[in-house]
N, C-alpha and C positions, 0 to 999 in steps of 0.2 A: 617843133610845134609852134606855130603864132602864139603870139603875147594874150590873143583876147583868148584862146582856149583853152592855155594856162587858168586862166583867171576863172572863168566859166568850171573848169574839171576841179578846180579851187572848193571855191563856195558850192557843187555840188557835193563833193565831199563835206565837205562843212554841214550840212543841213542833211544827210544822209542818215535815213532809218533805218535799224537792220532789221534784217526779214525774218521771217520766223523760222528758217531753217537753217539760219545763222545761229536763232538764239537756242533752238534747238539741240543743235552741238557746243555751243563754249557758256551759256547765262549760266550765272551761280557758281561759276567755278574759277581758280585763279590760274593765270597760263604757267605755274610751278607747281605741279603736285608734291605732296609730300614723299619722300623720297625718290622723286623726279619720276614717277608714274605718271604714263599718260591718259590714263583712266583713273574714275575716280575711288581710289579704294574702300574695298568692305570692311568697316571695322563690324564683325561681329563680336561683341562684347554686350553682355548682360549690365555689368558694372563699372563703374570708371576709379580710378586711385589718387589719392593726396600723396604730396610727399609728406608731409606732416601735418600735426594738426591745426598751426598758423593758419597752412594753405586751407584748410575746411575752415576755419574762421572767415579767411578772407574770400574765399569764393561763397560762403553763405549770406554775407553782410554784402555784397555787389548782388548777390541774386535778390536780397527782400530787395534791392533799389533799384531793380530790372534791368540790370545791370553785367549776368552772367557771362557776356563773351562768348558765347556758343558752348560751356563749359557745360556737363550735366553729370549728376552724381552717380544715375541710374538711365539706361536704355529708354523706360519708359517715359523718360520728360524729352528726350532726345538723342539725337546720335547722328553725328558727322555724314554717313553716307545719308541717307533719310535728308538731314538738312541741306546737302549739295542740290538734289533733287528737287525738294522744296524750292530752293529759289530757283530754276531753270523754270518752275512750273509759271512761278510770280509774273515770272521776265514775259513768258510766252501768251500770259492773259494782258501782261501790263497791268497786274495789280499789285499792290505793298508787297499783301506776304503771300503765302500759300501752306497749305497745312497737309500732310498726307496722310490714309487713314487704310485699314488693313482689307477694307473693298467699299467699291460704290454704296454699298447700301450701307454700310458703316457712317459713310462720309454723309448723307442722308437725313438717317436717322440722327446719329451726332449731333448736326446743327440743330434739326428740329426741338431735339430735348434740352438743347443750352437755351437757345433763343426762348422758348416759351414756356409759359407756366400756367398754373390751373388757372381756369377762367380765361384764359385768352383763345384768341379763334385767328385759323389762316385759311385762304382761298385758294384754291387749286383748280388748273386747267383740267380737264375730263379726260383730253386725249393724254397719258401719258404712263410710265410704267407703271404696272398693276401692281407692285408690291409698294412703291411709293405711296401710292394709292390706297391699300389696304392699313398700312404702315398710319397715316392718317386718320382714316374714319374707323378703325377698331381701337389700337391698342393707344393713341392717341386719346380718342374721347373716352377712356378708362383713367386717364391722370384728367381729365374733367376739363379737355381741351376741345375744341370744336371746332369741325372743319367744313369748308361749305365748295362742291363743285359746281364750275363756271363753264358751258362751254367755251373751247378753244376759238379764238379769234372772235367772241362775241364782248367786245368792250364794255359794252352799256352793261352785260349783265356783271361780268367782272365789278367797273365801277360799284354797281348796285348793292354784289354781295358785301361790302367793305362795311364792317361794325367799328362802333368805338375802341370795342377791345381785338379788333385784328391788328398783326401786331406782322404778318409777313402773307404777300405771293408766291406760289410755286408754281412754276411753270417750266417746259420743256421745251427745245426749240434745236433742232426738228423734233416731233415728237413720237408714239411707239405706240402703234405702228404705222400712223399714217403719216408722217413727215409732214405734219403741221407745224409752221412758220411763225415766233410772234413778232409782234411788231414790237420790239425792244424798245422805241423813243415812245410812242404811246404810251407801252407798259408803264415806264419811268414815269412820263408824266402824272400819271393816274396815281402811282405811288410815294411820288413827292408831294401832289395835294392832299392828301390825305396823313402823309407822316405813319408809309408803311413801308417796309422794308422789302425787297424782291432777292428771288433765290432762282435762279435757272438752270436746268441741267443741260446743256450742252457736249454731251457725248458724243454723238451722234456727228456733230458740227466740225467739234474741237478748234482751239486755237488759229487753226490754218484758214478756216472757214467762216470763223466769227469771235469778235473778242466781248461781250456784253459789258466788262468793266470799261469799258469806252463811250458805253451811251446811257451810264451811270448806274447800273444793277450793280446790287451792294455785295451779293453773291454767287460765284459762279460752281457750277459741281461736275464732275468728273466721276464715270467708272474710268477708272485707268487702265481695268481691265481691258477695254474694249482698244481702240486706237493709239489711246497713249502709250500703252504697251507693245503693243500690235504684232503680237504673236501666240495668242491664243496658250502663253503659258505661265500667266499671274494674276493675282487678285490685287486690285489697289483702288484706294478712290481718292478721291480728293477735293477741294475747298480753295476759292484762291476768293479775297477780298481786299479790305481795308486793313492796315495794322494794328488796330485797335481792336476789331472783331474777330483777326485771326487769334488775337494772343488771347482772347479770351475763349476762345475755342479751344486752343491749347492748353489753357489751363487747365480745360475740361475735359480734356483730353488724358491728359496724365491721371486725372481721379480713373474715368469708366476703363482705359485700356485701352482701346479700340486703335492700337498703332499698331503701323507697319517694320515689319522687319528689315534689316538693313541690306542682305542677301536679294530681297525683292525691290527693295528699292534700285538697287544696282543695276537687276533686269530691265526693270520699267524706265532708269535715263539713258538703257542700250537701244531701247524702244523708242527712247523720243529720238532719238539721234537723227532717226531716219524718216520722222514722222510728215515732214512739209514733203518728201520723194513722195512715200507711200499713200497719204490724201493724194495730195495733187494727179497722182494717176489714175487712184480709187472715183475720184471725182468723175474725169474724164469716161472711165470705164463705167462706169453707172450709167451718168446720159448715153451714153450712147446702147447702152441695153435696154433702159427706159423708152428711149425712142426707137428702137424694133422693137418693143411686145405693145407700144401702143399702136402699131399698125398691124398686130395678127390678129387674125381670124378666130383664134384660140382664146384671146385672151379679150375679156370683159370690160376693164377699167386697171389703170397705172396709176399709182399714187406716187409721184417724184416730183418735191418741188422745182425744180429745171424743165418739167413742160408745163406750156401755157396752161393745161386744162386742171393743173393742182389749183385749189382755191388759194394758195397765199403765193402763188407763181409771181407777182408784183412785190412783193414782201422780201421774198426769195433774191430775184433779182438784185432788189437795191440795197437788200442789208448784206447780202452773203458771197463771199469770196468763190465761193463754191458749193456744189445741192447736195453735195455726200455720197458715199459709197452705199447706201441700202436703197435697194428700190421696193415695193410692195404692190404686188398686183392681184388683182382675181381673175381666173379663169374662166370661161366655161364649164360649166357640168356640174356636178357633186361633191360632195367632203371628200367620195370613195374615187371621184377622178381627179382631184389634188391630188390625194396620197399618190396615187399611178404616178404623176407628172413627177412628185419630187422623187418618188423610187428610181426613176428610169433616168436622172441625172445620173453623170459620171463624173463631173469634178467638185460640186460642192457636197459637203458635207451637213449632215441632218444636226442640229444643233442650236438650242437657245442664243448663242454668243452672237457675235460681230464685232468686223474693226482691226480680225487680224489679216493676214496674209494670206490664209487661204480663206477662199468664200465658202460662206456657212449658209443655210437654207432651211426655215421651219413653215410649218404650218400652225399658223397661232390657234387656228381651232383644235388642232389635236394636242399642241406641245405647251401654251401657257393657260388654253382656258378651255382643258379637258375635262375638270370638275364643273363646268356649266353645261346647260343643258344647250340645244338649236335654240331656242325660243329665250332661252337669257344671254346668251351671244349676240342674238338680233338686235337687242335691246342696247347694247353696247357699241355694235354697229361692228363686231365682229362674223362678220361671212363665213361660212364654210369651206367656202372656194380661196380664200385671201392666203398668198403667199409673203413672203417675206425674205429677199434674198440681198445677203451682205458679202457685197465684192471683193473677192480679194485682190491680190496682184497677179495673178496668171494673165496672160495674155486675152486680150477682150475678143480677138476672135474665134479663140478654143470655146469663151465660154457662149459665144452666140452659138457658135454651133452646137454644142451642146445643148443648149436654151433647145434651138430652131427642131433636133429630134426629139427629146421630152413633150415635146408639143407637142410633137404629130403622132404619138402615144394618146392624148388625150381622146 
């Protein structure tokens, strides 16, 4: 090999990132396991043991000095497999730390109730999980908190809603169910002049597709349920920030409970393992289903950030590695010619979830917002006709043709 290519293959090594299906399989973990396991072991254990009572002297005087060593007396402040996890998760935002918590809405709610207290007020995007949402403006302004909706991708009014005592942003990116886009460097800006914290759930996105702790959002959340896991068989959520703000989450963590067990954690970093394969095809497979039903006859309006005609398709583009595996579209016809359409699939599955391996497929007028009435759905700018279809890894031509006969049921 020439002297210059040497040199060149040199400092590209030198200067080399690793990818996130790098950090995927080895972040957080040392290339020795303990008892030369190549997986990371389950300690399931409730309690942890001293040799004597020295040792409890001296691992509780390094703990008041924050000082413990990953030591923990008891499950609930911590535990080996849980914490291996945790930093794979850090490495994959590129934040300090990362916290994990017993499901999305745990991870959620959590923060909301550390972070704020009576008398303070946070703003929130319109478009985005309804229990978030609910989560907010009920049981929220009952501890005498107050929450104000902004629509999605409307700045000025965001800017607007911001009080002296907001104290945090939540917002979604893509959001649910329409794969609303935000503009992350805006956001930031908006909430560094102000001297107000941001929180974004990126589910939906995940690490593969967008990192927010890179264009300064303080906090990022995770159902881990959904893709980090990516097999439709765990509940987990998670939190990845600052290390100042995780540990204080943690603290707070240890009081309410709301931790994960170590058996599930094990699942969820078998889950990441594979998680840059399984986006990165999920991706692929989405557009390209998005772009056959925005040319049927059948079908009404596509909501996929990856076509020109989403409104934050510019957003999309330049902030995001990729548009994500859920596509959301409205048909033609009636609530009762959706239902036909999703009955007369064969490979996705009816079901609130996504994100795992097999594709899942709801109807949000029937399956999350069956307690409203047509006329308070409208209002929300939920349709009757709007489907909701999360990709899994089957082969993209089974699932067109599949798509291509449900259709022609309608």
């Amino acid at each position: 090999m020439p002297e210059g290519d040497i040199s060149i293959m040199a400092e590209s090594v030198q200067n080399h990132t690793t990818g996130p299906s790098t950090q995927a399989v080895h972040a957080g973990r040392s290339r020795q396991q303990p008892k030369d396991a190549l997986t990371t072991p389950i300690y399931q254990t409730a309690t942890y043991t001293f040799a004597d009572t020295a040792d409890v002297v001296s691992y509780m005087q390094a703990k008041s000095m924050g000082m413990s060593n990953g030591r923990s007396e008891y499950s609930r402040y911590g535990n080996p497999t849980v914490k291996a996890v945790e930093a794979r998760l850090a490495a994959l935002e590129g934040a300090e730390d990362a916290l994990l918590y017993s499901s999305g809405m745990a991870a959620i709610t959590s923060v909301l109730l550390s972070i704020l207290s009576t008398g303070s007020h946070i703003v929130l995007t319109d478009d985005c999980y309804r229990r978030t949402r609910d989560f907010s403006l009920t049981f929220l302004k009952r501890l005498g908190i107050e929450s104000s909706l902004v629509p999605m991708g409307d700045y000025a009014a965001l800017e607007a809603a911001i009080r002296p005592e907001t104290r945090l942003i939540v917002t979604e990116s893509p959001t649910n169910p329409y794969l609303r886009v935000i503009d992350l460097e805006r956001l930031v800006s908006i909430a560094k002049t102000h001297r107000v914290k941001t929180l974004v759930d990126t589910t939906f996105a995940t690490p593969v597709n967008v990192r927010p702790i890179e264009y300064g959002v303080d906090l990022v959340v995770h159902s881990g349920t959904k893709y980090l896991g990516g097999h439709n068989d765990l509940l987990a959520g998670s939190v990845a920030g600052s290390a100042d703000l995780i540990s204080a989450l943690r603290q707070n963590q240890g009081m309410i409970g709301d931790v994960l067990d170590p058996h599930t954690a094990w699942l969820l970093e078998r889950g990441l393992k594979t998680l840059g394969l399984r986006v990165t095809y999920q991706n692929q497979s989405a557009y390209e289903i998005a772009c056959y039903l925005s040319d049927h006859s059948a079908v009404r309006r596509v909501w996929y950030p990856g076509l020109d005609t989403h409104p934050d398709h510019a957003i999309a583009a330049r902030q995001l590695k990729g548009f994500g595996g859920v596509v959301s579209f409205e048909i033609e016809g009636t609530l009762e010619d959706a239902g036909r359409f999703i009955d007369a699939l064969q490979y996705p599955s009816i079901s609130p979830s996504l994100g795992g391996v097999e594709s899942l497929v709801n109807q949000p007028a029937v399956m999350t917002y069956y307690d409203l009435s047509s006329e308070e759905r409208a209002r929300i700018s939920i349709s009757d006709t709007l489907i909701r279809f999360a990709v899994g890894i089957e082969d993209t031509h089974d699932l067109l043709s599949d798509l291509a006969q449900a259709l022609a049921v309608v």
